[in-house]
VEXBAPA-457250 format. One line per 3 residues: number of its first residue (from 1); their letters; for each residue x, y negated, z of C-alpha. Coordinates in steps of 0.25 Angstrom, whole numbers. Example, Ala and Ser with C-alpha at 12.3 -4.5 7.8 and 13.67 -1.06 7.14 Angstrom:
2
1	AS	49/18/31  55/4/29 .
% end
This chain:
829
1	XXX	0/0/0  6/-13/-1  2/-24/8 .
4	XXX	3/-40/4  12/-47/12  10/-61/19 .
7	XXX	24/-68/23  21/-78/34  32/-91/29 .
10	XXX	35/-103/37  30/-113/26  33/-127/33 .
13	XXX	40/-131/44  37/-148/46  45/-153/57 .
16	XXX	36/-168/59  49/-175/55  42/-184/45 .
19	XXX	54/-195/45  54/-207/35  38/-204/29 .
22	XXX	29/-214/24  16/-214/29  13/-217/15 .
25	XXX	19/-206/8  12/-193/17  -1/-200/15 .
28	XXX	1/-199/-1  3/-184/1  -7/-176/-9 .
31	XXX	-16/-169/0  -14/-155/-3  0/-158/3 .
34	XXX	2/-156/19  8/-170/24  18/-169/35 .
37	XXX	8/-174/46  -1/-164/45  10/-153/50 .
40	XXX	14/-154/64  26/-156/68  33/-144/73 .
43	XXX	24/-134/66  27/-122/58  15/-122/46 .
46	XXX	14/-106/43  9/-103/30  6/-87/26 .
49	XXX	7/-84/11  3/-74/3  16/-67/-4 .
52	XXX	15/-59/-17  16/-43/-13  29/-37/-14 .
55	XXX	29/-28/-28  33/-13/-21  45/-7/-28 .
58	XXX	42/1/-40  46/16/-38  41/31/-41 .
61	XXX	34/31/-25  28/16/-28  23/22/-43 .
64	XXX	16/34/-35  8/26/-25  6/15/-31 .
67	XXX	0/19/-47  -14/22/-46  -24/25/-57 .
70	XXX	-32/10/-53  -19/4/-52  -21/-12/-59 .
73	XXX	-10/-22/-64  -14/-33/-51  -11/-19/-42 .
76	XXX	3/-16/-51  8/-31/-49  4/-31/-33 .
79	XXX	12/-16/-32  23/-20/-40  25/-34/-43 .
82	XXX	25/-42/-58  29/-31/-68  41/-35/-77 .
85	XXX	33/-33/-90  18/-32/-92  10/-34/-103 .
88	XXX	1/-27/-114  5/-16/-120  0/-6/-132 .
91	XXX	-2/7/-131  -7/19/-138  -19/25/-129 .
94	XXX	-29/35/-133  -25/33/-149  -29/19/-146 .
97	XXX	-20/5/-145  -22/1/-132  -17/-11/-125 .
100	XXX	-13/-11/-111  -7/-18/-100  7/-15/-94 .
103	XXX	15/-17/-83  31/-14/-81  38/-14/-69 .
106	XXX	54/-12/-69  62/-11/-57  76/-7/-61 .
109	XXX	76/7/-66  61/7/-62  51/4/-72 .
112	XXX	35/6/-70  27/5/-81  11/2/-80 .
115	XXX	-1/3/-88  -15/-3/-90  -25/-2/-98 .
118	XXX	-33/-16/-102  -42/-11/-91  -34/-11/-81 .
121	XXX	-34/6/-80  -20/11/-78  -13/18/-89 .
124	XXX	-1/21/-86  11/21/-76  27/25/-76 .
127	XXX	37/23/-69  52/23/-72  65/24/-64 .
130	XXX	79/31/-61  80/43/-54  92/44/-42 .
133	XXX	99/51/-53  97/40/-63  89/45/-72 .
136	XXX	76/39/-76  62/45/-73  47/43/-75 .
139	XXX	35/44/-67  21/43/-71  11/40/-60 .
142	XXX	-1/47/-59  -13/39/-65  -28/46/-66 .
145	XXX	-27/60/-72  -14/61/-71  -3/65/-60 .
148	XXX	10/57/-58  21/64/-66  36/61/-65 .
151	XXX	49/65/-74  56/70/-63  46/81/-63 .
154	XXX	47/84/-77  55/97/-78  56/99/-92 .
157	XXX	61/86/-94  71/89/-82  76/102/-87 .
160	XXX	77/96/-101  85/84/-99  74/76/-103 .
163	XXX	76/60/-97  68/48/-100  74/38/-110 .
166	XXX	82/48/-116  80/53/-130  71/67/-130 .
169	XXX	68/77/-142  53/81/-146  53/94/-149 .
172	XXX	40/97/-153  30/86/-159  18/84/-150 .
175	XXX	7/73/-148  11/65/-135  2/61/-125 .
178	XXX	-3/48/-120  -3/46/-105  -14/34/-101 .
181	XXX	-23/33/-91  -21/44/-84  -24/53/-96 .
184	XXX	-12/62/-105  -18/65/-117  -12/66/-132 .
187	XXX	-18/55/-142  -10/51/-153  4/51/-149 .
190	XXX	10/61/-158  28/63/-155  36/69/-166 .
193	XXX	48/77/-164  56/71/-175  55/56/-167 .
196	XXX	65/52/-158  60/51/-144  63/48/-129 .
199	XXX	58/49/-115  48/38/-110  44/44/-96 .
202	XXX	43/60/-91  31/64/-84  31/79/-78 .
205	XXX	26/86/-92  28/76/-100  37/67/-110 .
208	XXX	35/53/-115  41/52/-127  44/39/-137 .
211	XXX	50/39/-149  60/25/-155  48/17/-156 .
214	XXX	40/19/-142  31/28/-148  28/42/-141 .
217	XXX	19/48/-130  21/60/-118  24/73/-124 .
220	XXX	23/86/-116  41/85/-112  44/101/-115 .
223	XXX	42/95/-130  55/89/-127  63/102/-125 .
226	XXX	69/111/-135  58/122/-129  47/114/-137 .
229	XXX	53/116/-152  51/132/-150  36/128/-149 .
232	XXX	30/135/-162  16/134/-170  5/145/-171 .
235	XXX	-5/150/-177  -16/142/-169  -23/149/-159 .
238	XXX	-37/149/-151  -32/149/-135  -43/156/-124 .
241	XXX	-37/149/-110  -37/158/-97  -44/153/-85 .
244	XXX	-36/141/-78  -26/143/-91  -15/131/-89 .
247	XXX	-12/122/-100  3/116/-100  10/104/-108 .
250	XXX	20/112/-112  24/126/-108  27/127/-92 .
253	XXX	24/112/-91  23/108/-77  8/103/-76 .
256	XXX	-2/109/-82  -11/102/-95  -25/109/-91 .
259	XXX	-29/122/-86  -37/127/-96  -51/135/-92 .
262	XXX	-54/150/-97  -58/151/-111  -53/136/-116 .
265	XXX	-48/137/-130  -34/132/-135  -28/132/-148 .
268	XXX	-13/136/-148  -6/131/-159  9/132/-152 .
271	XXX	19/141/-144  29/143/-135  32/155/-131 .
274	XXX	21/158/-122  12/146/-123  2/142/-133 .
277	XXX	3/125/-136  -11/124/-137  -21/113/-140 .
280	XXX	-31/112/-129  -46/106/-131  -51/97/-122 .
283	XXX	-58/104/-110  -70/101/-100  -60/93/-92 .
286	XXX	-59/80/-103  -50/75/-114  -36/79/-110 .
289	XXX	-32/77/-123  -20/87/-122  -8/89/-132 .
292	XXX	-5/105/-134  -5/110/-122  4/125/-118 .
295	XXX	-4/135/-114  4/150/-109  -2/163/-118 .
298	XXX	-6/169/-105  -14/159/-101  -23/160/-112 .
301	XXX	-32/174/-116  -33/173/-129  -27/168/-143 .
304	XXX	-33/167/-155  -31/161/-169  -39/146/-170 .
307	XXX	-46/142/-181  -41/128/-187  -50/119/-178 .
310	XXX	-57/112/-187  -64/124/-190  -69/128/-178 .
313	XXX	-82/122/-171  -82/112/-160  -67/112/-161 .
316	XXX	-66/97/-159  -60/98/-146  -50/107/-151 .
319	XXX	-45/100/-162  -43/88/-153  -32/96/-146 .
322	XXX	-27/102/-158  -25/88/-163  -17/84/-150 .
325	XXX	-10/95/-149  -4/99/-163  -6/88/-173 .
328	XXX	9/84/-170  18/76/-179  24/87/-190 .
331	XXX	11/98/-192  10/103/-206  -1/104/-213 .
334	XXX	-2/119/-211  -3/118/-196  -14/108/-197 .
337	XXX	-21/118/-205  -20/128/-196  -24/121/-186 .
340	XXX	-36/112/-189  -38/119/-202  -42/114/-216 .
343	XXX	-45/98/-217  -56/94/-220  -51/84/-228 .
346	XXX	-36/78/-236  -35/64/-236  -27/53/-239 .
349	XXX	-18/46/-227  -18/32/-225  -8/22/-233 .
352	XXX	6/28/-226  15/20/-237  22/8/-231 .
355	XXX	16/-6/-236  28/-8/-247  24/7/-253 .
358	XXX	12/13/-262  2/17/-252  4/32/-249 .
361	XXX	-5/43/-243  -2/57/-235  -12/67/-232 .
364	XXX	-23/66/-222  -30/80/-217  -43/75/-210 .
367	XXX	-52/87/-202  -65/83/-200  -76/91/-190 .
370	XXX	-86/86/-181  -83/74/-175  -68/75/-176 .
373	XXX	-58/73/-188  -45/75/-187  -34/68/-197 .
376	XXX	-21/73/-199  -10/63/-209  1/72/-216 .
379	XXX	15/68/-219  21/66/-231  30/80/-226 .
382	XXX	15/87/-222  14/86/-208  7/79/-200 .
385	XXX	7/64/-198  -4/58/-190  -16/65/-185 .
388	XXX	-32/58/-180  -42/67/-174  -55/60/-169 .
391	XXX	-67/65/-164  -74/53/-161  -75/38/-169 .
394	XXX	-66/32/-160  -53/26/-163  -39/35/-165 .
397	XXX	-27/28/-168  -16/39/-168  -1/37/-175 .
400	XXX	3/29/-187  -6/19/-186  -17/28/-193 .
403	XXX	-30/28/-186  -46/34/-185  -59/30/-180 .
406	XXX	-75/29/-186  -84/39/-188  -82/53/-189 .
409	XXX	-88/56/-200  -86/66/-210  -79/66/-223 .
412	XXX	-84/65/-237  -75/71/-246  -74/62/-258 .
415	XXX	-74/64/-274  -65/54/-281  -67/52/-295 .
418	XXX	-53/45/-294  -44/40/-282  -32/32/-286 .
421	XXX	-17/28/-277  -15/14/-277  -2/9/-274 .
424	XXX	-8/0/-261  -16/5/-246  -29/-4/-248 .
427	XXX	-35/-2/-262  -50/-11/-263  -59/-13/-275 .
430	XXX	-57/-27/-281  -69/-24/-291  -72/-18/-304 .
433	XXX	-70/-22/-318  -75/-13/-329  -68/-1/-326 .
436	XXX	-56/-6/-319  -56/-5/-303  -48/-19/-296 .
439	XXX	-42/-13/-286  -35/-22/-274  -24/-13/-267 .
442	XXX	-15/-18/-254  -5/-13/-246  -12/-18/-233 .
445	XXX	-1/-27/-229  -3/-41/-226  7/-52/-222 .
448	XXX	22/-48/-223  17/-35/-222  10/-34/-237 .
451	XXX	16/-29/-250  7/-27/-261  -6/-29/-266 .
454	XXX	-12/-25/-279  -23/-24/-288  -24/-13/-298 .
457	XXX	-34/-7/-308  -42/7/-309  -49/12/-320 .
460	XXX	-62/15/-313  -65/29/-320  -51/34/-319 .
463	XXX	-45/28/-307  -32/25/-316  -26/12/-312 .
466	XXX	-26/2/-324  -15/-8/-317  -12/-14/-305 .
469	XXX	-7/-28/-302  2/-31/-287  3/-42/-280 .
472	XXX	14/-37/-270  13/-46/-258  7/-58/-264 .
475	XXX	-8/-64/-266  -17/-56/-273  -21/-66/-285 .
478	XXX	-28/-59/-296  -41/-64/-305  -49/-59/-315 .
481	XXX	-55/-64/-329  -69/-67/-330  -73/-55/-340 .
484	XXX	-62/-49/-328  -55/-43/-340  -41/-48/-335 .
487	XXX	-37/-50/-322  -27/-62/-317  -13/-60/-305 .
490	XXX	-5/-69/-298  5/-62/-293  18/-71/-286 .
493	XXX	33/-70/-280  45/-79/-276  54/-79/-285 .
496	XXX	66/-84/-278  61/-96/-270  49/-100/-279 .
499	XXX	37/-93/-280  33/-85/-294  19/-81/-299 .
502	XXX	13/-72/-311  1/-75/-317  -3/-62/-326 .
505	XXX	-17/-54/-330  -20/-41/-335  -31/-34/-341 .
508	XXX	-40/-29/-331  -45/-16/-338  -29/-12/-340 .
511	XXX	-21/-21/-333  -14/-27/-345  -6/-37/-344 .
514	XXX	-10/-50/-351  -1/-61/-347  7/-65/-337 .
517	XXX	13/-79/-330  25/-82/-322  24/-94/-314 .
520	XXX	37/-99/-310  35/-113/-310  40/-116/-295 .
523	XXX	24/-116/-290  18/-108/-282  3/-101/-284 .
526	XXX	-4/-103/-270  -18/-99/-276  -24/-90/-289 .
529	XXX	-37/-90/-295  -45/-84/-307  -58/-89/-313 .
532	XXX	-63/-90/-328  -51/-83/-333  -41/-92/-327 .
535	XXX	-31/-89/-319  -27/-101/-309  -17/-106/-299 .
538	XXX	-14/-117/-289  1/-118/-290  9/-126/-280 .
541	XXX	22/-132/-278  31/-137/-268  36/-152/-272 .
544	XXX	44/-156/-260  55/-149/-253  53/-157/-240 .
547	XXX	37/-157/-240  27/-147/-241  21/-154/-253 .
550	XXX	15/-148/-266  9/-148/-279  -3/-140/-283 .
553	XXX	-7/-137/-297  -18/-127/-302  -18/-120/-314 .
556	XXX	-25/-111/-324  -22/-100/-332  -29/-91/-344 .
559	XXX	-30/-78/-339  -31/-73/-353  -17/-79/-358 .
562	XXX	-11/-84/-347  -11/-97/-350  -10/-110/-342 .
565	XXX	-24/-117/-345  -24/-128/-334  -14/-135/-324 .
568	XXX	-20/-145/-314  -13/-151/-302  -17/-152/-290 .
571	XXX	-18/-165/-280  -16/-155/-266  -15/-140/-262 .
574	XXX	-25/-134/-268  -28/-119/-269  -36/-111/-278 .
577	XXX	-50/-104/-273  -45/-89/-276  -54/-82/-286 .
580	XXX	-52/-68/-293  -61/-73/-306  -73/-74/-300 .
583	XXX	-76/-88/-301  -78/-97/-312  -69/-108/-307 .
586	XXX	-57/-110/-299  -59/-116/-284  -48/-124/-280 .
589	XXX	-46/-129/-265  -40/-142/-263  -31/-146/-250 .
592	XXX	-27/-138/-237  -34/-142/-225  -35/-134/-213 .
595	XXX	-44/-143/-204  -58/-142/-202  -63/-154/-211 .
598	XXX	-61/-148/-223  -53/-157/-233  -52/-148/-245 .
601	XXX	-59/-148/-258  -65/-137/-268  -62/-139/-282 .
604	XXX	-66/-131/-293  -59/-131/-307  -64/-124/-318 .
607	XXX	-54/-113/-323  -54/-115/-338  -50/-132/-338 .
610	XXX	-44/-134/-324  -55/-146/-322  -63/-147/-310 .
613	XXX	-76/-142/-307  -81/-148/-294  -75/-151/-281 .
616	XXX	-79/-149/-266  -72/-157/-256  -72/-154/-242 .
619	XXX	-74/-141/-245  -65/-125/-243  -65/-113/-250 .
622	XXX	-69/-103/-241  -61/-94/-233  -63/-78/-228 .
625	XXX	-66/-84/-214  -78/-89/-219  -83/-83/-227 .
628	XXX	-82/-67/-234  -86/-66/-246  -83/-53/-250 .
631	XXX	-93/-48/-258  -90/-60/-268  -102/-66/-268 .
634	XXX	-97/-80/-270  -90/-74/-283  -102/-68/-286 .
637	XXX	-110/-80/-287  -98/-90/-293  -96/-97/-279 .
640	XXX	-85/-100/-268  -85/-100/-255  -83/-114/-248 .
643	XXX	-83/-122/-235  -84/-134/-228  -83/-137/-217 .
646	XXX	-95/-130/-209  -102/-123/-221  -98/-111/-231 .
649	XXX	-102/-115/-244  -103/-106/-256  -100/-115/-269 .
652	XXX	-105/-112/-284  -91/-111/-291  -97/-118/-304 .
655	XXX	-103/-131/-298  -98/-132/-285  -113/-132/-278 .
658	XXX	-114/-128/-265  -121/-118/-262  -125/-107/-250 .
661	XXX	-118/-113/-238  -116/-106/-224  -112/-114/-211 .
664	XXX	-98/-112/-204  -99/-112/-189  -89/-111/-181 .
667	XXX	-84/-98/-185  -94/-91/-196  -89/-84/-208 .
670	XXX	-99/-78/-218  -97/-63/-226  -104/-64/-237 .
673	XXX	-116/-53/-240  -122/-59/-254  -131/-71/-257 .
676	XXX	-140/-67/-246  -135/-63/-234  -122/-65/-228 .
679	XXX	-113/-62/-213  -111/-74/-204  -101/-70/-194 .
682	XXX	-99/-79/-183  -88/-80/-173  -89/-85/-160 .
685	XXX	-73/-91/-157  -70/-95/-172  -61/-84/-176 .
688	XXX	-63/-77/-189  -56/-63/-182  -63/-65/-169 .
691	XXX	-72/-53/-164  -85/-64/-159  -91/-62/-171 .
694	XXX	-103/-63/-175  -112/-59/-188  -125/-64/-194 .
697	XXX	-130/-58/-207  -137/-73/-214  -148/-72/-225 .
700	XXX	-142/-82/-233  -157/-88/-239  -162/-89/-227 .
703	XXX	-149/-91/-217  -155/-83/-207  -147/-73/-200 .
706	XXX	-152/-58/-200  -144/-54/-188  -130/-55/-180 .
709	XXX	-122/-47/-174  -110/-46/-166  -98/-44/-174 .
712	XXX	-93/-47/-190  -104/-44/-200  -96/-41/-216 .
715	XXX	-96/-34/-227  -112/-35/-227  -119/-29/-241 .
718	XXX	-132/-27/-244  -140/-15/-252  -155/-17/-252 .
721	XXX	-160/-22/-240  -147/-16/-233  -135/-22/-228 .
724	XXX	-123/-16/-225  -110/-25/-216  -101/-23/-206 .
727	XXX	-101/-27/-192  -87/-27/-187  -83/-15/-196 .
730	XXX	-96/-5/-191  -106/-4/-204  -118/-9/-202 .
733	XXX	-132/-11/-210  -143/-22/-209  -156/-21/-217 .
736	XXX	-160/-34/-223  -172/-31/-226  -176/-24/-211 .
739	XXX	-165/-36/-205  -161/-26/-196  -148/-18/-193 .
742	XXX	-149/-4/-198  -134/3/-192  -135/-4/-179 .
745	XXX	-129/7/-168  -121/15/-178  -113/15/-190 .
748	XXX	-97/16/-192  -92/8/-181  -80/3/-190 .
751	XXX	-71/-9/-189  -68/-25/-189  -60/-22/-199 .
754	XXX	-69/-14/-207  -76/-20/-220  -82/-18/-232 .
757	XXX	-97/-14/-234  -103/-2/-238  -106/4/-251 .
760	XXX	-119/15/-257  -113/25/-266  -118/39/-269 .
763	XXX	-128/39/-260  -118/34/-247  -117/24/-240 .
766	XXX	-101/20/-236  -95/10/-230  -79/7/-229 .
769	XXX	-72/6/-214  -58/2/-216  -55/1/-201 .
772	XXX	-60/16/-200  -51/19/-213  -64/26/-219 .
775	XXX	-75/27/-226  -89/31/-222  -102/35/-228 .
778	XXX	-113/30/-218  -126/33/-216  -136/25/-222 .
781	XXX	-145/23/-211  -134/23/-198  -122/19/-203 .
784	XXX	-116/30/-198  -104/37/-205  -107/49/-213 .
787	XXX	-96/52/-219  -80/47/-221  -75/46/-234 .
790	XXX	-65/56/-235  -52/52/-240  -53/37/-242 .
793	XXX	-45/28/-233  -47/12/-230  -42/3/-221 .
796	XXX	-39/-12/-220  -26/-21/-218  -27/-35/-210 .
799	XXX	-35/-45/-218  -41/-35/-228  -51/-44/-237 .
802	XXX	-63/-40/-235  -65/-41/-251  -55/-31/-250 .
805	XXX	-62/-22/-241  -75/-22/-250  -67/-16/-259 .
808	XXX	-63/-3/-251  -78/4/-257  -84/-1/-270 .
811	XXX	-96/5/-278  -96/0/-292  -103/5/-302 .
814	XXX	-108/16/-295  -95/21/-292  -88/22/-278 .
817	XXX	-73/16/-277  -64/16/-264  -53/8/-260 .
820	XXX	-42/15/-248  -31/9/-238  -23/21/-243 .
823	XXX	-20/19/-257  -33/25/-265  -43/19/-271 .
826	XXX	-54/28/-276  -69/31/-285  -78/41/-279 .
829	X	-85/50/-287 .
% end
């Protein structure tokens, strides 16, 4: 116990010798001070203070008395005074990134680590210091369901020679335990024996391992002896345990892993001399989430051949285990087999080529039974990468970054009249023309971080790529003609110090090339624009080498010959509306101004002559944070998007008449439906990425709102009476006609991240997720998932358009096409 301690100090002693004091100047005392008259001569004033409790020393005894399961930060600091470092820190727990708080205490050799989880429960405790002898030593306290454990009683590393911070051999890859809360359970920590590793801490059984880079878990410490390579595989077996039959962590460990009851099943899949390494379903006792566990020959009554799990009924439990116990770094594909059996399905991995390479697949074996999956990732060599089982819609984030979650739903298996390999991850539909497919591909880089992006050409019946154009790390500045029969690039570099551009265009339907323009004038292209079938530019360039100051000129080309039809300078900074054709002029903005009166003007020139059409002053083009348009219905209908101050304004590109406007309040920005309704989505702080958002679906006649929700309402399209939109990612439906939700407890949860709408084709209804990394067919009436779309993979990268994201599913003509994050693009049959 430790007792606060009070310290009685002698805090003045005034002798009355007030000698050579005004009278003047003690009466101008401030009155919170004491004057020397009111303290009487001769007197001791005693004061008692309170003084800060004395931290205890911080040894192995003061570990073991004073740890405790309900044991809080304001406790630790009373114990043990200010710690030398604390802080946040991230973990792996339960497959999830978890933040916690830490404590660390360091006393000479002595050194106490402690952790929290935001909620104040205890995670984790150990304690580090040097023996009589000088070597180091661990000692984990005991916390909830589990017993204090120390190296000094760790046997097998004594009679091994095996010492913290030292270098240490795996002999046999396993998959390492986590050790939180109280709880020893494997995850998703798997240790190969081919990584260098050391020793973190020794508990009685066990080794915490980490490899160069910090990465690593608790592993059962006979796995570090020679003993452990002359485990061998076998045939795998169906285990009967005898009454009170004990289960070890390895063989002779010195606790026990759990005493089995008469008649439970294991499956042997390992031996060692007269133990079976068996994988042990969870019992009536709870979720142990054991590794493979040891169990002696005599222990059990009866040994018989298994059956690959995922052919046997109600095996969910035991292909759990199987999962923790022998899908280890290094298992071929045979073993697999063996063990799980046959998968249900061969599929292609995730984009594993590195951002400066053509995107590259490996094989993915996915198992699928009721209400669990299990995904197992091959190497290049054939043997086991990564491995996900689930049997719930939760979250599981395992190794290498990849992870699972969503419905559990099973798989289609698909018919594809073509697939094709691009050379980039993401692959979206741009749109159709004739019987070519304009296809968008991205490496998913962004920043310092992106290398390439392209657009290429498909033949729609074949599949067979016509011609591709890449930007490389550049903008992405293309148009089309009118009769969209050509299509126009920009694509720039330095060249030395100045900056160089080509102008060229091809053919659409081939990809042949018509001309092509070096501009290499000492200028520099700051915005591209196509309309009318000319190609234009707003060129800048510096004109003092002391000043930022510039000139500003904008320019037209013929996209049929190349040739220059127009040059007209420019009185300030100015920068062309971009426009990939659609649009019969060209929308220029004129002057930067970043306060909130808006200084700026909207001119519009016609493309043929260069003169200009009409002018709005005090007037912006409109920016994503206002407004989403992508569904194009501004193109659609020859208009731009504009603001002012306080209104959205939708302006006719021929006349410059305003048209629908929509008010800007504090934060609003609208996602466009069609002409008649459109998503108003509202935030609370003014922040465009903030989570107070809110969502109301307007009738844009009548400017009513049908309903609002919590969250962000996008992607909306409408069928019929139907709507179909996102709310934060989940699908959802709303019937216009009823004006009420239809999916309003269910549907695929899904994620913020997750965009585009749903499509109809053959009779389904499917909807893209890319923060699930899927595709679903949903039901009609629930929005439930009915099925996954086998094989097709998608995903997202930071600030993925959303035009973009529309373009993952298309149907066009009565014919289905689909985009990927991992290098496909593909038509259904």
């Amino acid at each position: 116990m430790i007792i606060k301690k009070y310290q009685t100090t002698a805090i003045v002693v005034l002798l009355a010798l007030l000698v050579g004091c005004e009278g003047n100047a003690i009466n101008d005392m401030p009155s919170n001070q004491i004057s020397a008259k009111e303290t009487p001569a001769n007197v001791v004033q005693l004061v008692q203070k309170e003084e800060a409790a004395t931290p205890i020393p911080i040894t192995i005894d003061t570990i073991k008395s004073e740890i405790k399961d309900d044991l809080t930060q304001d406790q630790v600091h009373t114990l043990f005074g200010i710690p030398a470092s604390s802080g946040e820190n991230y973990i792996m727990m339960n497959g999830k990134m978890s933040v916690i708080d830490q404590y660390i205490y360091e006393e000479g050799q002595s050194k106490l680590v402690i952790q929290w989880s935001k909620e104040g429960q205890l995670l984790y405790a150990v304690f580090y210091d040097t023996d009589a002898s000088g070597k180091r030593r661990s000692f984990l306290p005991a916390i909830k369901g589990l017993s204090s454990s120390s190296s000094e009683n760790n046997l097998v590393a004594r009679e091994h020679a095996i010492e913290l911070d030292k270098p240490v051999t795996l002999y046999m890859n396993t998959n390492a335990y986590e050790w939180w809360g109280g709880t020893r359970a494997v995850k998703f920590i798997s240790v190969d024996a081919r990584a260098k590793y050391k020793v973190v801490t020794l508990s009685n059984d066990f080794a915490e391992i980490q490899d160069e880079s910090g990465y690593g878990g608790f592993v059962p410490v006979w796995y570090l002896t020679k003993e452990a390579a002359q485990v061998k595989d076998i045939a795998p077996l169906s285990l009967k345990a005898k009454e009170s039959a004990k289960a070890k962590w390895y063989p002779n460990s010195q606790g026990d892993a759990t005493t089995m009851k008469e008649g439970d099943t294991l499956y042997a899949y390992k031996q060692y001399g007269d133990w079976y390494g068996a994988a042990v379903p969870n019992s009536a006792e709870g979720d142990k989430s054991y590794g493979l566990l040891w169990i002696r020959k005599d222990q059990v009554t009866s040994a018989d051949g298994a059956a690959p799990l995922f052919e046997i009924e109600n095996s969910k439990q035991a292909v759990a285990a199987a999962v923790r116990s022998v899908l280890v770094p290094g298992l071929e594909k045979a073993r697999v087999k063996a063990i799980f059996g046959e998968p249900s399905f061969e599929e292609s991995s995730e984009n594993v080529a590195p951002l400066e390479e053509k995107a590259r697949t490996l094989p993915l074996w996915r198992y699928e039974g009721e209400q669990n999956e299990l995904i197992v990732a091959w190497s290049e060599a054939g043997t086991l990468r990564y491995s996900i089982y689930r049997d719930s819609p939760e979250l599981i984030a395992p190794q290498y970054g990849v992870s699972a979650q969503g419905p559990l739903a099973p798989s289609l298996h698909m018919q594809w009249d073509w697939r094709f390999k691009s050379d980039l991850g993401f692959n979206f539909l741009l749109e159709k023309v004739g019987n070519v497919l304009l296809i968008a591909g991205e490496d998913g880089g962004f920043s310092g971080m992106h290398n390439n992006s392209n657009i290429y050409a498909l033949d729609s019946a074949t599949g067979r790529k016509k011609w591709q154009f890449d930007f490389g790390f550049g903008r992405h500045d293309y148009g089309l003609s009118q009769d969209k029969e050509r299509i126009a690039f920009l694509k720039s570099s330095m060249k030395e110090d100045r900056p160089v551009h080509t102008l060229q265009a091809l053919k659409t339907a081939t990809g042949q090339k018509m001309w092509q323009k070096k501009l290499d004038n000492g200028k520099d292209v700051t915005s591209f624009a196509v309309s009318k079938n000319v190609i234009s530019a707003v060129q800048s360039k510096r004109v003092s080498t002391t000043e930022e100051k510039f000139t500003y000129d904008l320019i037209g080309w013929s996209m049929g010959t190349g040739k220059q039809l127009w040059n007209i300078e420019l009185a300030q900074e100015s920068e062309l509306v971009r426009d990939v054709g659609n649009q019969d002029v060209l929308l220029v903005q004129v002057g930067e101004d970043m306060s909130p009166v808006i200084l700026n003007e909207l001119q519009a020139y016609d493309p043929l002559t260069g003169k200009v059409l009409w002018k709005k002053p005090e007037r912006k083009a409109a920016l994503d944070q206002e407004v989403m348009d992508s569904v194009r219905y501004a193109e659609r209908s020859k208009a731009f998007w504009t603001r002012t101050v306080d209104e959205l304004v939708l302006v006719d590109a021929k006349t410059g008449k305003d048209g629908l406007r929509l008010p800007l309040a504090g934060y609003s920005r609208y996602d466009i439906i069609d002409e008649n309704y459109i998503f108003l989505q509202q935030s609370s702080d003014n922040n465009l990425y903030s989570e107070n958002v809110k969502s109301s679906l307007i009738e844009v006649k009548l400017g009513r709102p049908l309903f609002t929700l919590e969250g962000r309402a996008e992607f909306g399209k409408i069928e019929g009476s139907l709507l179909y939109y996102r709310l934060n990612g989940k699908a959802m439906s709303f019937d216009l006609k009823k004006e009420e939700q239809r999916w309003t407890t269910s549907g695929v949860p899904g994620k913020q991240t997750d965009g585009a709408s749903v499509v109809h084709y053959g009779g389904k209804l499917i909807g893209v997720f890319p923060g699930l990394g899927n595709m679903y067919v949903l039901d009609e009436s629930t929005g439930e998932a009915v099925n996954r779309l086998s094989d097709v993979r998608v995903g997202y990268y930071d600030f993925t358009p959303n035009q973009l994201l529309s373009g993952y599913l298309s149907v066009i003509d009565g014919q289905l096409y689909v985009g990927s994050s991992n290098g496909y693009f593909s038509k259904i049959k």
